[in-house]
C-alpha positions in Angstrom: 10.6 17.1 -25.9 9.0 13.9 -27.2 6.2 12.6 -26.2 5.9 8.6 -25.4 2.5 8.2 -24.1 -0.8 10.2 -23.5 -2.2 8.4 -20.5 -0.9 5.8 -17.7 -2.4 4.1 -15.0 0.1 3.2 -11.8 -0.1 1.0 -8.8 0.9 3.0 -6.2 1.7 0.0 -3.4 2.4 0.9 0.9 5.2 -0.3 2.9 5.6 -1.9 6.0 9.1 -1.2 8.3 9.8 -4.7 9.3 12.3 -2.9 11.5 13.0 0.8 12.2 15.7 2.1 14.6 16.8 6.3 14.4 19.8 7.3 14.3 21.1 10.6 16.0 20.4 14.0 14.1 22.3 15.1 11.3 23.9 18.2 10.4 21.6 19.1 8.1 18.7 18.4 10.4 17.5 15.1 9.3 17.8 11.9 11.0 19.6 8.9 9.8 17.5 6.0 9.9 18.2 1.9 9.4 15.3 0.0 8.8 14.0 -3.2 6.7 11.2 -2.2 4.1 9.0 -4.2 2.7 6.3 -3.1 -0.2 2.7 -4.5 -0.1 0.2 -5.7 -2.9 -2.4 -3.3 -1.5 -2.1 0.7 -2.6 -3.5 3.4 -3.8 -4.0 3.6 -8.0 -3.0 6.9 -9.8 -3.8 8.1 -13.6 -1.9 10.2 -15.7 -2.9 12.3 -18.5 -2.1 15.5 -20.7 -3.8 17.9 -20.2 -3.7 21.8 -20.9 -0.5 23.7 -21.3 1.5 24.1 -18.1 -1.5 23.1 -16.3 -1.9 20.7 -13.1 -4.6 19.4 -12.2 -5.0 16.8 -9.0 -8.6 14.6 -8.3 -8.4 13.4 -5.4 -11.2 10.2 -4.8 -11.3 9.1 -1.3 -9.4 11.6 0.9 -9.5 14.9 1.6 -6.0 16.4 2.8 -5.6 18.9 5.7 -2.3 20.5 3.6 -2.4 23.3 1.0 -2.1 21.6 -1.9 1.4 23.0 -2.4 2.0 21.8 0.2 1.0 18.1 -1.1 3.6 15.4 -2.4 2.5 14.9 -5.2 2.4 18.3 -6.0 5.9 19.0 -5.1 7.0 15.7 -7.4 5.1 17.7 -10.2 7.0 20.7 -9.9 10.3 19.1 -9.6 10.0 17.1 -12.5 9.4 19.8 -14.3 12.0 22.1 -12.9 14.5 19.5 -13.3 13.2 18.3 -17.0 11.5 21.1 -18.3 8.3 19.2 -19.2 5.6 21.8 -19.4 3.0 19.6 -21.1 -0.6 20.2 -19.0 -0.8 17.3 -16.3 -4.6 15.7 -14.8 -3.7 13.4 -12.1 -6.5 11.1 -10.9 -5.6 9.6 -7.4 -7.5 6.7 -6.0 -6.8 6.7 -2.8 -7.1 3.7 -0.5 -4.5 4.2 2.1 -4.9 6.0 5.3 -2.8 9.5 5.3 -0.5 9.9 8.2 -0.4 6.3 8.8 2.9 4.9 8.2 2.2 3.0 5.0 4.0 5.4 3.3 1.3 6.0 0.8 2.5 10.0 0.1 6.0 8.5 -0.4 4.6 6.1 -2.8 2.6 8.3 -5.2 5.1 11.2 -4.8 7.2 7.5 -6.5 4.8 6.5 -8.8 4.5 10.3 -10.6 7.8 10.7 -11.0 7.9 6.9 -12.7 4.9 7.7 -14.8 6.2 11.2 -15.8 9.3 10.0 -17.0 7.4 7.8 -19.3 4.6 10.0 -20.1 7.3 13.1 -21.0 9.6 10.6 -22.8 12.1 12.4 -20.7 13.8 9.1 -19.6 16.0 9.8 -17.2 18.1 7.3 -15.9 17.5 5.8 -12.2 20.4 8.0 -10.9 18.4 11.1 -11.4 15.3 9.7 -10.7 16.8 8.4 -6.9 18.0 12.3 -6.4 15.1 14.1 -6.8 13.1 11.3 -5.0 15.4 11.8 -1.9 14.9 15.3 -1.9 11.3 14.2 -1.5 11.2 12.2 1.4 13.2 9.7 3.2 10.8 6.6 2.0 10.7 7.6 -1.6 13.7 6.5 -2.5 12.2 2.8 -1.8 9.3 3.3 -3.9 11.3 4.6 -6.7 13.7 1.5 -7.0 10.4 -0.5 -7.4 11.3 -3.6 -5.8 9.9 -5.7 -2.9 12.3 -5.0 -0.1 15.4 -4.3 0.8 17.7 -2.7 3.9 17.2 0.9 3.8 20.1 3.7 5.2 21.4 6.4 5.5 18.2 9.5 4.8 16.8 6.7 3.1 19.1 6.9 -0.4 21.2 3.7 0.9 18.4 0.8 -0.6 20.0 -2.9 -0.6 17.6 -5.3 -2.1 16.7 -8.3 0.0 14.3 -11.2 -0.7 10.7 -10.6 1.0 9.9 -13.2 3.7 6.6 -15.8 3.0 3.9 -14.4 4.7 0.6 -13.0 4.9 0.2 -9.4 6.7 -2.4 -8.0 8.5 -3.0 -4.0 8.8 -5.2 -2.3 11.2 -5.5 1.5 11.2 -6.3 2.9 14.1 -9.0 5.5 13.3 -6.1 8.1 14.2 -3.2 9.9 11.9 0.4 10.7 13.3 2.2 13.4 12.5 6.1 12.4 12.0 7.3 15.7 12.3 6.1 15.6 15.8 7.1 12.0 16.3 10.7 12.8 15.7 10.7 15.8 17.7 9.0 13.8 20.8 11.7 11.0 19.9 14.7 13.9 20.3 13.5 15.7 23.6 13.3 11.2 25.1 16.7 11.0 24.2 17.9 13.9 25.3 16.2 13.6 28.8 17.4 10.2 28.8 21.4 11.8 28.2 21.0 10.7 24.9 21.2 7.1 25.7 19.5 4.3 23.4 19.6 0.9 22.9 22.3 -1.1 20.6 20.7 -1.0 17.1 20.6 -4.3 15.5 23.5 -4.3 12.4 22.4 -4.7 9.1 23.7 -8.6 9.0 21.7 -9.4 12.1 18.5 -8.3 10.3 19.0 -9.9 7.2 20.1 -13.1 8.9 16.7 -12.9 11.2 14.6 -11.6 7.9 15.4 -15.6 6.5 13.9 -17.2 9.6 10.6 -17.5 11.4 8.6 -14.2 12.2 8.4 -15.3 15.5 12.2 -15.2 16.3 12.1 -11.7 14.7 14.4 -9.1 17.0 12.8 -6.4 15.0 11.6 -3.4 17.1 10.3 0.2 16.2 11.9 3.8 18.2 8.9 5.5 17.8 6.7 2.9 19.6 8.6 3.4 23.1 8.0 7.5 22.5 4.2 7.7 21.8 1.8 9.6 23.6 0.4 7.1 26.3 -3.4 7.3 24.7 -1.7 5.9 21.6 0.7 3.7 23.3 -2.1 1.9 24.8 -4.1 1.6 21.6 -1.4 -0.2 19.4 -0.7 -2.7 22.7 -4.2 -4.0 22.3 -4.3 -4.5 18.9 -0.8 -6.5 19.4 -2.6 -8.3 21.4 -5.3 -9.3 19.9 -2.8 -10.0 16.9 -1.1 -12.1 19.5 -4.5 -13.9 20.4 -5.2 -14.4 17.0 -2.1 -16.6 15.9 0.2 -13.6 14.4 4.1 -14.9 14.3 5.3 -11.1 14.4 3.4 -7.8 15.0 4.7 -4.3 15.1 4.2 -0.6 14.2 4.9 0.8 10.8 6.8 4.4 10.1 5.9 7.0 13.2 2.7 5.2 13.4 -0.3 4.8 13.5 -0.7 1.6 11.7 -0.1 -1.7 13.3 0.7 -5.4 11.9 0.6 -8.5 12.0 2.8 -11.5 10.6 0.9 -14.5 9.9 2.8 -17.6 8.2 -1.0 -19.1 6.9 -3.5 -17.9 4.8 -6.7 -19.0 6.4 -5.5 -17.8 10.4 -5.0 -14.4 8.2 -8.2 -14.3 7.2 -9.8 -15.5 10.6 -7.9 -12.6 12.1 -9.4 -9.7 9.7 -13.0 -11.0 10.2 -12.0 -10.8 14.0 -10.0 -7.6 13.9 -13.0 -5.8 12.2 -15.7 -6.2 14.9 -13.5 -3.6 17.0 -11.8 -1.5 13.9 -13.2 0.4 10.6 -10.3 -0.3 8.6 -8.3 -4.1 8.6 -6.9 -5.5 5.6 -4.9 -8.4 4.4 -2.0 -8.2 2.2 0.7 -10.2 0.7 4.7 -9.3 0.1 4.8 -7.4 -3.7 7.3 -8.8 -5.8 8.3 -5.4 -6.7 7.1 -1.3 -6.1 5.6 1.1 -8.2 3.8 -0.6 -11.8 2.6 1.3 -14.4 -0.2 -1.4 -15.2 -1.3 0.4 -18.6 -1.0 3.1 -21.0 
């Protein structure tokens, strides 16, 4: 196989779920989801490197992670590329990691993304985005996003149905919690609500009313999130005072991202954004400001 390139840098950017509504169970024991993404300009940063035959080798800066590491994404992305490629060129990966784990920013999703991306370059595999889209579903239900590198879109299906819409104007706000959710465990406590509930659930919103309420004001926003109705009371009562203090602040729109834990806000003006994380950080560890990305996953250099 030829090789392209001997080192890459990649921006490895989070999401936010505008809108996130679950969908029954699936034969195949996933759940179908419908949800608007939206990537950030605020990630993690990832470098790529040969390194000795068939080996791998992971630095991780920032983060220490409670999973074997083969049990780790990026790991797994690894190992499928090769499987799938037959790249067995020695790999150093340097992760720079800024993003809270277990958080709902989908910052696993993203790097698992961002190696396959920098792989295919670094390998000179190039394989075409077809490929690329089926090993990143077999990944994880938000890598698919990541992978089509673009700002954000209507996302289906186990998360392999991505339409591209335009990103709204606006200036986010995230606040982490000081607390990880697990979303195997969210989706299980989502199942046993509905089924105690009969299996009732509200109307989802249709994909036209969400894109028609994506191009106007935050504030008029129907957006909603299933797992925020299903978590644990301690938690439940956590992300309602940050929304309000969100609400105090001047946000349009706030909400809940993935199975939690982070929270949002929507503001429509840079300085009330900026009043709102000096604010927001007198009570929490981690607050940061972000703006809509243009697109995903960049690999900045090489």
């Amino acid at each position: 196989m030829k090789i392209s390139s001997r080192k890459l840098t990649i921006s490895s950017p989070v999401k936010l779920n505008l809108h996130l509504a679950v969908k029954d169970k699936r034969p195949d024991g996933y759940h179908s989801l419908e949800s608007v993404f939206m990537a950030l300009d605020y990630g993690d940063t990832l470098h790529l490197e040969f390194a000795a035959k068939n080996s791998l080798v992971i630095d991780l800066e920032g983060v220490k992670f409670a999973v074997p590491m083969e049990e780790n994404i990026i790991f797994k992305a690894v190992s499928l590329f090769r499987s799938k490629t037959g790249f067995d060129q020695g790999v150093r990966i340097n992760l720079k990691k800024c993003v809270p784990p277990a958080g709902g920013l989908g910052g696993g999703s993203s790097n698992a993304a961002s190696i396959l991306l920098g792989l295919n370059v670094l390998s000179g595999a190039k394989l075409n985005h077809k490929k690329l889209l089926e090993m990143a579903v077999s990944l994880g239900s938000d890598v698919p996003f990541f992978i089509n590198q673009i700002g954000a879109a209507w996302v289906s299906g186990r998360g392999e149905y991505v339409n591209t819409v335009k990103p709204p104007k606006c200036f986010c706000v995230l606040v982490y919690p000081g607390f990880s959710s697990d979303t195997n465990a969210a989706y299980k406590l989502l199942d046993q609500c509905r089924e105690g509930s009969g299996g009732t659930k509200e109307a989802a919103l249709t994909e036209k009313e969400c894109l028609k309420a994506l191009s106007g004001k935050p504030e008029s926003w129907p957006f909603k999130n299933d797992f925020l109705a299903v978590s644990p009371d301690s938690q439940k009562t956590v992300y309602q005072n940050i929304f309000s203090k969100f609400s105090e602040l001047g946000a349009s729109f706030s909400g809940l991202s993935g199975t939690g834990s982070t929270c949002f806000g929507i503001f429509t003006k840079m300085p009330q954004a900026e009043k709102a994380v000096d604010a927001l950080k007198k009570n929490w560890d981690f607050v940061r400001l972000a703006l809509p990305a243009k697109k995903g996953a960049v690999i900045v250099s090489k």
